[in-house]
C-alpha positions as CSV (number, residue, x, y, z in Angstrom):
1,X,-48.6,74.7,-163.5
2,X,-50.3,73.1,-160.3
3,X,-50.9,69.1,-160.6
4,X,-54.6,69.7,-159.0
5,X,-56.7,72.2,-158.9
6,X,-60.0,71.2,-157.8
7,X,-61.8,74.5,-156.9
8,X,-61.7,75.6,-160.7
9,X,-62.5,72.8,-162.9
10,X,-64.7,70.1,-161.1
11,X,-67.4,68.9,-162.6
12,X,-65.4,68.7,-166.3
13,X,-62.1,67.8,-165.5
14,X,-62.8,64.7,-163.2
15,X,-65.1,63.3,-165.8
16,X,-61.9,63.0,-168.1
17,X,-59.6,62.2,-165.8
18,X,-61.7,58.9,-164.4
19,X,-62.4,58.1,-168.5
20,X,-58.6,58.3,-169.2
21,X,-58.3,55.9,-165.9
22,X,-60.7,53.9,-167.0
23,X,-58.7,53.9,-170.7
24,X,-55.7,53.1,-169.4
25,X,-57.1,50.2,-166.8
26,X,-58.5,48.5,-170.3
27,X,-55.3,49.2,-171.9
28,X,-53.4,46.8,-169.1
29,X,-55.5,44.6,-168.7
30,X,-56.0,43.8,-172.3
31,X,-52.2,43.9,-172.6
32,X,-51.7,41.1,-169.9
33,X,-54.3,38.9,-171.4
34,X,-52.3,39.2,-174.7
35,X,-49.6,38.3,-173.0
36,X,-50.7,35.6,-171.0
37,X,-52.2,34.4,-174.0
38,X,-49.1,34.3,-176.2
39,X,-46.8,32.8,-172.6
40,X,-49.4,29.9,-172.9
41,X,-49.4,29.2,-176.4
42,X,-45.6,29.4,-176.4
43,X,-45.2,26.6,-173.4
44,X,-48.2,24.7,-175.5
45,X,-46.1,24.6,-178.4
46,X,-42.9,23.1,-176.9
């Protein structure tokens, strides 16, 4: 199975694609404010 193909499928596909970019951008970003959050509580509590 190719990894692009954009002559096919353009106008559906990249609309999914950029949300599941988009997903996964809010995904890592909340998961390094967690952890920043819980590093700064941690030196906080010593």
């Amino acid at each position: 199975m190719p990894a692009k193909t954009p002559s096919r499928n353009k106008n559906g596909s990249s609309r999914v694609e950029r949300q599941r970019r988009l997903q996964r951008i809010i995904f890592v970003v909340f998961a390094v404010i967690i952890i920043l959050s819980w590093i700064i509580s941690l030196v906080v509590a010593i």
